[in-house]
DRENKOLGU-82217 format. One record per residue (C-alpha): residue number from 1; x, y, z. Coordinates in Angstrom, 1 decimal, always signed. Example, Ala and Ser with C-alpha at 12.3 -4.5 7.8 and 13.67 -1.06 7.14 Angstrom:
2
<1 <+12.3 -4.5 +7.8>>,
<2 <+13.7 -1.1 +7.1>>,
This chain:
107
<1 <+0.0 +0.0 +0.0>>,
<2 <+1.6 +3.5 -1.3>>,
<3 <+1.1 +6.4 +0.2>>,
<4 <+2.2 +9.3 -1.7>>,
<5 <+5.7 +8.9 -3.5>>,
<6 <+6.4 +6.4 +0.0>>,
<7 <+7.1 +3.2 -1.6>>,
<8 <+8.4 -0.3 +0.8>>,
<9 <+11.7 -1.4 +0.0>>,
<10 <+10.5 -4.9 +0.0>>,
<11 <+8.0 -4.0 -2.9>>,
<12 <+7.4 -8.1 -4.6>>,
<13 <+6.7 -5.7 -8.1>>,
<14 <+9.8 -3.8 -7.9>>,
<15 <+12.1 -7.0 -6.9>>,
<16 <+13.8 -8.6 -9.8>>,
<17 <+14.7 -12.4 -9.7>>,
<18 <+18.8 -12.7 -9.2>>,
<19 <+18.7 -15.0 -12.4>>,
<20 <+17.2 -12.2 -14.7>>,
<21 <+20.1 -10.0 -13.5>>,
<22 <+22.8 -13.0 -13.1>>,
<23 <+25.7 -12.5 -15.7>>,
<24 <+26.1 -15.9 -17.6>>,
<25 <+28.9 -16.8 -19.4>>,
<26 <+28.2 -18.0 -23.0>>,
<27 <+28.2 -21.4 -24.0>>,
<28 <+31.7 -21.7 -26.0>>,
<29 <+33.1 -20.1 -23.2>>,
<30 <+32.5 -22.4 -20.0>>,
<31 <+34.5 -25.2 -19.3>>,
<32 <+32.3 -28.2 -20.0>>,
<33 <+33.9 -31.6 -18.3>>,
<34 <+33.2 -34.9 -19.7>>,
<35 <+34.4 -37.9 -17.9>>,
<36 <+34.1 -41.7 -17.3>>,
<37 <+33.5 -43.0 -13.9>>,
<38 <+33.6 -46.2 -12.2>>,
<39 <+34.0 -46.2 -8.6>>,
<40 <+30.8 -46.3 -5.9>>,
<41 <+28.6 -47.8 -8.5>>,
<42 <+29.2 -50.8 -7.7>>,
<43 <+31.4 -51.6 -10.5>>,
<44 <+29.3 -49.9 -13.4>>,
<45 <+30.2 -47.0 -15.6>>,
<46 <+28.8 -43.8 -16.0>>,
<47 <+29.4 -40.8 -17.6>>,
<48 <+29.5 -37.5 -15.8>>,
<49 <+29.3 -33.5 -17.4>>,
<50 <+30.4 -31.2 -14.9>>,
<51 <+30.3 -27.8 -15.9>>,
<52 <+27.7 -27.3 -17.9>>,
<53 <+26.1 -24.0 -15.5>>,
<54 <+22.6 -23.6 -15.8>>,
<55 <+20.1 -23.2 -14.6>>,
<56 <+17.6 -26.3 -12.9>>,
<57 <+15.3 -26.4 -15.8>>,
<58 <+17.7 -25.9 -18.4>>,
<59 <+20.0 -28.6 -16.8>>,
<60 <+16.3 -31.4 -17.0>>,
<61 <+16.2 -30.3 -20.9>>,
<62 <+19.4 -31.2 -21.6>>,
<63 <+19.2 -34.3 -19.6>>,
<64 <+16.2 -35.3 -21.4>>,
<65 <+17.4 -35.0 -24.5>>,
<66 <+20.2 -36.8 -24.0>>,
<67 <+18.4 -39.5 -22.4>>,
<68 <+16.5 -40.1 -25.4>>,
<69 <+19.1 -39.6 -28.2>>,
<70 <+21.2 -42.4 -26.3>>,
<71 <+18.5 -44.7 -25.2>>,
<72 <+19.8 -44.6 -21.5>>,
<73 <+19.2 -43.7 -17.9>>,
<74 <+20.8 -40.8 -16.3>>,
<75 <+20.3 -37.8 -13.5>>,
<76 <+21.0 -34.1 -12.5>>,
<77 <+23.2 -34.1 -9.4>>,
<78 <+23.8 -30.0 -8.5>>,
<79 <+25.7 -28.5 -11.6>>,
<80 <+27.0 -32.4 -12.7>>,
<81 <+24.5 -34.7 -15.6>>,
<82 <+25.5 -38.4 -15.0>>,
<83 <+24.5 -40.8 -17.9>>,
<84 <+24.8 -44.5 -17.5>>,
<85 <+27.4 -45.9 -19.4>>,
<86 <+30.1 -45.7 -21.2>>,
<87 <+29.3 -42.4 -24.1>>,
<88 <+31.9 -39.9 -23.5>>,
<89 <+32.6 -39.6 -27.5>>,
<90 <+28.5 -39.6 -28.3>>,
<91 <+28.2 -37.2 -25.8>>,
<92 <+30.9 -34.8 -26.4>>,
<93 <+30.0 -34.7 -30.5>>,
<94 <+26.3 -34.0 -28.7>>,
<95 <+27.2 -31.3 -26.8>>,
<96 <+29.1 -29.9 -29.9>>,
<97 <+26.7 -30.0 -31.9>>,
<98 <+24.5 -27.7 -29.3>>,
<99 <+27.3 -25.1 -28.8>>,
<100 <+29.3 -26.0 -26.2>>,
<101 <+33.5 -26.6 -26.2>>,
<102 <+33.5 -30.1 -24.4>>,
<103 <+37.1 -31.7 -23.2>>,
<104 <+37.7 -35.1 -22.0>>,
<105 <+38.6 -35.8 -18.7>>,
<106 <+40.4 -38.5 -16.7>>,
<107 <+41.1 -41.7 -18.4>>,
């Protein structure tokens, strides 16, 4: 409620989200990690991208489609995407492809 030119500081229509105002780095310029992983999973291998930084929904869209363009499982943990299995190559050509500069890391 205004009362004259008085306006609260904690106005909710004059408050802008921090990730409207957030700087964001571009895509070719982040460093995007790609690497095979094999320990605490009780021997399997999966494939984690650290790096990626974005936001939660962006991160599920990504992870979707690479779920489907690979035909396997995988999460969001935080800022990492773990896919099951061994597809650091089919990965790194995908995230090419969408505009990112991917390097392989660890063995």
């Amino acid at each position: 409620m205004s009362k004259g030119n008085w306006v609260e500081f904690n106005d909710p229509k004059l408050t802008i989200p921090p990730e409207a105002n957030a700087f964001t780095k571009p895509k070719t310029s982040r460093l995007v990690r790609v690497k095979r992983i094999r320990n605490n999973k009780r021997g399997k291998t999966i494939t984690e991208i650290s790096g990626l930084g974005l936001p939660h929904e962006e991160g599920l869209k990504l992870l979707k489609k690479l779920k489907t363009l690979l035909g396997t499982g995988g999460t969001l943990k935080g800022d990492c995407v773990e896919i099951q299995g061994d597809q650091v190559n089919t990965i790194m050509d995908l995230l090419k492809v969408e505009g990112y500069r991917p390097k392989k890391s660890g063995s």
